[in-house]
ROFIZA-974802 format. One record per residue (C-alpha): residue in three letters; x negated, y, z negated. Coordinates in steps of 0.1 Angstrom, whole numbers, padded with zeros to 4 digits, always signed. Layout:
<rs>
alaXYZ...
</rs>
This chain:
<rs>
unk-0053-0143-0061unk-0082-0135-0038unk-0091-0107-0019unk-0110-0102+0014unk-0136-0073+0019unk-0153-0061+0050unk-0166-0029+0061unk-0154-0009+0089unk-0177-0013+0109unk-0174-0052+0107unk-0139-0048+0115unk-0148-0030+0144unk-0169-0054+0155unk-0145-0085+0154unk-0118-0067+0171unk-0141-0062+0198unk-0150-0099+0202unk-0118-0120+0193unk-0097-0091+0214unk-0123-0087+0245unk-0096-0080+0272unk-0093-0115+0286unk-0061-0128+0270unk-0083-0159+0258unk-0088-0170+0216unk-0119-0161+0204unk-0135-0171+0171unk-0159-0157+0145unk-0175-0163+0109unk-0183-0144+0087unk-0211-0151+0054unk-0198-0133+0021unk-0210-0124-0014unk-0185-0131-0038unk-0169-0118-0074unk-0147-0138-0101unk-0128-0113-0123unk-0098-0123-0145unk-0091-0155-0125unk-0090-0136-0090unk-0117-0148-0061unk-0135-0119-0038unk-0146-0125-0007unk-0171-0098+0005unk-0184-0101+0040unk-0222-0098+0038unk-0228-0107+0075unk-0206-0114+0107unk-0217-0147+0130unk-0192-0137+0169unk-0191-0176+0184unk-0203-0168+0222unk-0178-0172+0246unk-0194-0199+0263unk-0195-0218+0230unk-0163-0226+0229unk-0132-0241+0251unk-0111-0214+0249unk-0075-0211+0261unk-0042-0183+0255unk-0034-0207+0221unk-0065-0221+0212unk-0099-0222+0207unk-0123-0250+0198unk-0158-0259+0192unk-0186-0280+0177unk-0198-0277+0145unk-0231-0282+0155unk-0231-0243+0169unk-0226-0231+0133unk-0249-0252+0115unk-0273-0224+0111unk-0250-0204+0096unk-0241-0231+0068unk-0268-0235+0063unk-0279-0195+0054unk-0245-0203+0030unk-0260-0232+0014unk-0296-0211+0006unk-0278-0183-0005unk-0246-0200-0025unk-0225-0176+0001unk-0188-0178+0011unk-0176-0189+0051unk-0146-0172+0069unk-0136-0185+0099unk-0118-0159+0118unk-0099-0164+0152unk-0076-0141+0173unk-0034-0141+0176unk-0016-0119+0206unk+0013-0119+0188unk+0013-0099+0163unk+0021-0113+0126unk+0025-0148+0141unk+0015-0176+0115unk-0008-0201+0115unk-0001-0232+0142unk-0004-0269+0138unk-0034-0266+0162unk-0048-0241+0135unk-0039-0266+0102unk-0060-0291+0115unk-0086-0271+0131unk-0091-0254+0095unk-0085-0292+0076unk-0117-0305+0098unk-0141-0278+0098unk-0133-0266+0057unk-0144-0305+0050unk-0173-0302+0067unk-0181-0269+0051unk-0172-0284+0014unk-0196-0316+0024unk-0225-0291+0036unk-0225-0271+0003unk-0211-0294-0019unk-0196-0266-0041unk-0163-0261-0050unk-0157-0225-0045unk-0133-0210-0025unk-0135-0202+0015unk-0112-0190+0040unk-0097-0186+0074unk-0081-0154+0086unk-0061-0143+0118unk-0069-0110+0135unk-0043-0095+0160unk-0046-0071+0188unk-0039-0041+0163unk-0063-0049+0147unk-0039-0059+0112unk-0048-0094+0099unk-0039-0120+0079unk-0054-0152+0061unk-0053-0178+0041unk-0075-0194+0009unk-0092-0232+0014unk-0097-0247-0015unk-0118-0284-0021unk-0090-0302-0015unk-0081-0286+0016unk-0053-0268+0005unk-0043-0234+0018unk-0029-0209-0005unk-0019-0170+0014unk-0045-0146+0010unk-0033-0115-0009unk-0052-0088+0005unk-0075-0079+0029unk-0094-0043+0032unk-0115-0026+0051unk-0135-0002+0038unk-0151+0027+0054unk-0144+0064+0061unk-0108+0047+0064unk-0096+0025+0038unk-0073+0000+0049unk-0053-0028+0034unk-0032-0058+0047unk-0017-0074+0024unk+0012-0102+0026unk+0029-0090+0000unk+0048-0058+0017unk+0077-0052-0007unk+0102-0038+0005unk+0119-0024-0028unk+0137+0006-0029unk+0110+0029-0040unk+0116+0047-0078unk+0130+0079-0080unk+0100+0090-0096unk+0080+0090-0067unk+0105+0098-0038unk+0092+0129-0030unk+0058+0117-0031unk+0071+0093-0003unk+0087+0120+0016unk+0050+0135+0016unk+0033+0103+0024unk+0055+0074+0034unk+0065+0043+0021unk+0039+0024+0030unk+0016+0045+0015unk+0032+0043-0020unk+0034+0004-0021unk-0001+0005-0011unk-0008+0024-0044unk+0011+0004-0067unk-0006-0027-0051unk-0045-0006-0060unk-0065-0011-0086unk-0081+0021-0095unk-0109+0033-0117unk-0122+0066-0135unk-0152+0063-0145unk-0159+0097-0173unk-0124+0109-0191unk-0133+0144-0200unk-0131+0177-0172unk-0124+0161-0139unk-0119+0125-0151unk-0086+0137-0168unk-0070+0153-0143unk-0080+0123-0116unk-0061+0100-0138unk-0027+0122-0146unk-0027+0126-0106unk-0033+0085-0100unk-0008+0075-0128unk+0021+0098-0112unk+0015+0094-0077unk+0022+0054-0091unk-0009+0037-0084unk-0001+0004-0101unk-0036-0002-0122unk-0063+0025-0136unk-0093+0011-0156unk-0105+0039-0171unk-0144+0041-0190unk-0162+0069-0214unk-0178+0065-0246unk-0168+0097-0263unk-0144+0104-0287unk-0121+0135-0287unk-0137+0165-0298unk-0122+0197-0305unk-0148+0210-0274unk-0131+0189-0248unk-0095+0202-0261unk-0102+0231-0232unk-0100+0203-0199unk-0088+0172-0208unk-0051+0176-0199unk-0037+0146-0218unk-0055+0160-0254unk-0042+0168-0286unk-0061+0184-0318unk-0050+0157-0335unk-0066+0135-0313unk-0097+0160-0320unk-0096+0154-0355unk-0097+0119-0358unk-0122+0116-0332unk-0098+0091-0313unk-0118+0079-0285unk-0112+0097-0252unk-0094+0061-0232unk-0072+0055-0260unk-0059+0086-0258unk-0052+0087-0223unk-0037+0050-0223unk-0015+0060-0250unk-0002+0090-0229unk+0001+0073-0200unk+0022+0046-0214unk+0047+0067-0231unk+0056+0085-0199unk+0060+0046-0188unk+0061+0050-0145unk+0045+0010-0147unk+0010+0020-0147unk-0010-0003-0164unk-0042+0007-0181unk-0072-0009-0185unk-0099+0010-0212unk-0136+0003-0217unk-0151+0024-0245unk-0187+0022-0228unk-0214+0033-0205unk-0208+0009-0174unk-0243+0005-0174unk-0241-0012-0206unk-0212-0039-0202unk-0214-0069-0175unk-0176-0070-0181unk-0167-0033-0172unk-0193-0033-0145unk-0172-0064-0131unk-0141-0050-0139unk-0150-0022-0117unk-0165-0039-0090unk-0126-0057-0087unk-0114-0021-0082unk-0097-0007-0044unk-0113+0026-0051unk-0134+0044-0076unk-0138+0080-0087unk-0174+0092-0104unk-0164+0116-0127unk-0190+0118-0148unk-0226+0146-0156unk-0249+0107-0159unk-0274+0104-0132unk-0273+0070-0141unk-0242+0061-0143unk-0239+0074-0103unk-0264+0051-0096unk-0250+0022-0107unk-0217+0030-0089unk-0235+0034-0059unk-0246-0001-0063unk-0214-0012-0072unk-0199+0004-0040unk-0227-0011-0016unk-0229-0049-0036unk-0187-0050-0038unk-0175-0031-0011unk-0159-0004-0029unk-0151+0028-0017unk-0163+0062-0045unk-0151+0096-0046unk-0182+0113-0063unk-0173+0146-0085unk-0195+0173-0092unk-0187+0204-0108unk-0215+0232-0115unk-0206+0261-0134unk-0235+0286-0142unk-0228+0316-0167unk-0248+0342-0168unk-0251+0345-0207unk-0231+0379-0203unk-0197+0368-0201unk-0203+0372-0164unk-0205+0338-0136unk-0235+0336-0118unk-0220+0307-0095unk-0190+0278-0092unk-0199+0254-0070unk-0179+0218-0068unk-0192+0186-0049unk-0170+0163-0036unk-0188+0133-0022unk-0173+0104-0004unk-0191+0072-0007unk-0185+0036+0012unk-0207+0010+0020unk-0234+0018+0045unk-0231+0056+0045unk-0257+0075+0026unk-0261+0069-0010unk-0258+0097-0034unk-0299+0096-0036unk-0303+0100+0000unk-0279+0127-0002unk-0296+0149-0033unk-0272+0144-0058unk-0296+0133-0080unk-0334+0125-0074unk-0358+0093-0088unk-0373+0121-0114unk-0338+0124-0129unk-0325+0091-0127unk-0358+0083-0145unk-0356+0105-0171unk-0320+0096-0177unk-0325+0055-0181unk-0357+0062-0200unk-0338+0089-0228unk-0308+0057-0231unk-0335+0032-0233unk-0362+0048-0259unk-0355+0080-0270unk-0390+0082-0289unk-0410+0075-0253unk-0384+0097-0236unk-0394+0126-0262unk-0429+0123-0255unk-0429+0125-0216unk-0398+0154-0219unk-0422+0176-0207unk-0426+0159-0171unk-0388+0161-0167unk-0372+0194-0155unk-0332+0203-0167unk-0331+0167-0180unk-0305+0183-0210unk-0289+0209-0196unk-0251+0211-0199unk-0233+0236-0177unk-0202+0251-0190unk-0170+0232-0185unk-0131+0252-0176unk-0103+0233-0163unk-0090+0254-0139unk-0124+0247-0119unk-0124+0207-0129unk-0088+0206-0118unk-0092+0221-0084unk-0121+0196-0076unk-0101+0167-0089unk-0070+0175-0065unk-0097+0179-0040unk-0109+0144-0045unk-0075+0127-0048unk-0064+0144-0018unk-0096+0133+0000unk-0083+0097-0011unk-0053+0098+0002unk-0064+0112+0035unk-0084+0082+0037unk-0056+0052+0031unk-0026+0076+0049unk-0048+0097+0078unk-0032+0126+0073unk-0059+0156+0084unk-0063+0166+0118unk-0095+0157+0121unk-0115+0123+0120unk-0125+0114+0082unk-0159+0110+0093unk-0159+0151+0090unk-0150+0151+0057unk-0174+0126+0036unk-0190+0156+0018unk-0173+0188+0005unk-0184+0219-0011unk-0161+0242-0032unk-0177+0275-0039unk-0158+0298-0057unk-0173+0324-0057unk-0175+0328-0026unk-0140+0318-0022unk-0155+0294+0004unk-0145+0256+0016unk-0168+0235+0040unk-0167+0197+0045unk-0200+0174+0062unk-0203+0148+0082unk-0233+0126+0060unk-0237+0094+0085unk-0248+0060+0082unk-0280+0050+0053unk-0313+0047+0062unk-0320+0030+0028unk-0329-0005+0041unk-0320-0023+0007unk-0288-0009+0007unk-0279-0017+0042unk-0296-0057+0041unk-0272-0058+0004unk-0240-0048+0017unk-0212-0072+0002unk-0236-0095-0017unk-0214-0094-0045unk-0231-0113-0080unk-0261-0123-0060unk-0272-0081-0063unk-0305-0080-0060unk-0310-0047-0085unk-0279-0043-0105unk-0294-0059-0140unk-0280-0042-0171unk-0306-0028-0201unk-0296-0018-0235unk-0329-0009-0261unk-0350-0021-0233unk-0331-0056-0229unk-0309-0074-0201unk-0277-0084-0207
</rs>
């Protein structure tokens, strides 16, 4: 399988150039990071190359060129061991690939091979005037093989894929059609989903995803069942509590005897701590942070900019006043794509914390004896799921707003919203675009990240 990855904005941009107005082919390429996971190729676009018009010889049903115009960009490919997409523009819509285009692709994916003399994967892809597109897989030997999805992330998510069933959708999740359309629920059994934390608003993500039929969760916490968590996590059982099952066993096995085809991928570990889970989450369509780690948002923030993977960020904060009384309830729902603002820009967490946090996981002795330059670093706020729940639905609502536009207004007004309780109040934020230059120069690097390096005891693995 492989997948294709590009931002919105890069969308944006091609559809501008290869559909200018003038009724004339136009051609782009496109330099992308890349990710092998269980046998399935990623594509990320990293950076967009637009062929000037006066480049080429362009006509209504064709475009050519000289390779000698995109030397510099194989050349970036070569220093950087990056993917090429070639991307050209169709007026008819869902039309397939010509002749003209079989051996355009044959001459210039031989060159490409010969300039990098590796054998990984590239590809050529078809945008239409919609916008919608298509593509195709070139391998070494200058075969091509249909590409199985494309997306484009940003405050929309959107996927083309080739494989639009047309089944008769389950009973199960009829109504849930009737609420969101078809297409909507084939696009969630086609995702790939993950949770990452399984306790107060991890749990109640995950019943939603596995009954609205999203067709694969991975799912990742560390814990086992304890009789605390019995309170929030909607899927629990004492005797789950005492046998200290872990927390992703537990879920999978519930979410396989209701049996609605989910399948359900567990990782009993920090991500920050496993190379595999951090890959098999960088694979994902869409992650939810639910999760208390500083760290652990971090590295999902990475993982969004690096992979092109879209977050919903949870945050609940529930401060009792030691009196049986509330002081305040106050949930955070943050949505996170690549080039917006990270979670640090945004004060979810700060460099003191995140500090503290690796340095406590890494050496608890040397964390113990600078404790006292870290403020809060173990506090635990109280946990109730009626609260957890309402910010979950929140967040899963928020998702589905983004890959079925549902809300009157543009999604752009809703990439950050506060829940306070007691207040009884509900506001959503527009956030805006990073100002972080690592982040923006690293989106869709894929494995050549330039700060995602994993430490356990003070080692990389």
């Amino acid at each position: 399988m492989m997948h294709v990855k590009m931002t919105e904005k890069m969308h944006q941009e091609l559809k501008n150039h290869l559909h200018g107005g003038d009724g004339l082919e136009a051609l782009a390429f496109a330099l992308c990071g890349r990710l092998n996971h269980d046998g399935n190729d990623f594509l990320l676009i990293h950076e967009i190359y637009l062929m000037p018009y006066d480049k080429c010889l362009r006509t209504e049903n064709s475009v050519s060129w000289e390779t000698i115009n995109v030397e510099h960009v194989l050349d970036k490919a070569l220093s950087k061991g990056l993917g090429v997409v070639k991307i050209h523009s169709h007026f008819v819509d869902n039309s397939d690939f010509s002749v003209l285009d079989d051996n355009s692709d044959r001459s210039f994916f031989d060159s490409v091979y010969g300039w990098l003399d590796k054998d990984l994967p590239h590809a050529s892809m078809i945008m239409y005037p919609n916008g919608t597109m298509k593509g195709r897989e070139i391998k070494s030997n200058l075969s091509f093989t249909e590409i199985d999805k494309i997306s484009v992330i940003g405050e929309n998510v959107k996927l083309f894929s080739h494989s639009n069933s047309l089944d008769a959708i389950e009973k199960a999740f009829k109504r849930n059609a009737q609420t969101f359309g078809s297409e909507t629920i084939y696009n969630l059994k086609k995702m790939k989903i993950g949770v990452v934390g399984c306790s107060g608003t991890g749990s109640p993500v995950i019943q939603m995803l596995y009954r609205l039929g999203v067709g694969k969760l991975v799912i990742a916490d560390p814990d086992v069942m304890g009789h605390e968590n019995l309170n929030r996590i909607v899927m629990s059982k004492a005797s789950d509590a005492d046998l200290k099952r872990l927390k992703v066993d537990v879920i999978k096995e519930h979410i396989e005897k209701v049996n609605l085809g989910t399948e359900v991928i567990t990782y009993s570990c920090l991500i920050q701590e496993s190379r595999n889970a951090m890959d098999e989450f960088a694979s994902c369509d869409y992650i939810f942070g639910c999760m208390d780690s500083v760290e652990g948002r971090h590295y999902l923030n990475l993982i969004s900019t690096y992979y092109l993977v879209p977050i919903s960020d949870i945050g609940v904060k529930l401060v009792a006043d030691g009196n049986g009384g509330i002081d305040s309830i106050v949930g955070n729902i943050h949505y996170v794509y690549p080039n917006s603002k990270t979670l640090l820009e945004r004060g979810v967490y700060n460099q003191e914390q995140l500090t503290a946090e690796s340095l406590k996981r890494l050496s608890e002795e040397e964390y113990k004896n600078r404790q006292a330059y870290f403020d809060n670093a173990d506090v635990e706020s109280p946990a109730v799921i009626s609260v957890n729940s309402f910010c979950s639905s929140i967040a899963v609502n928020d998702m589905l707003g983004r890959i079925h536009p549902f809300r009157y207004g543009d999604n752009s007004k809703y990439s950050h919203t506060v829940v306070n309780l007691t207040d009884w109040d509900f506001n959503s934020y527009y956030v805006g675009d990073t100002e972080d230059e690592l982040h923006s120069e690293s989106i869709g690097v894929g494995d050549f990240e330039p700060n995602l390096k994993l430490y356990v005891s003070g080692e990389v693995v």
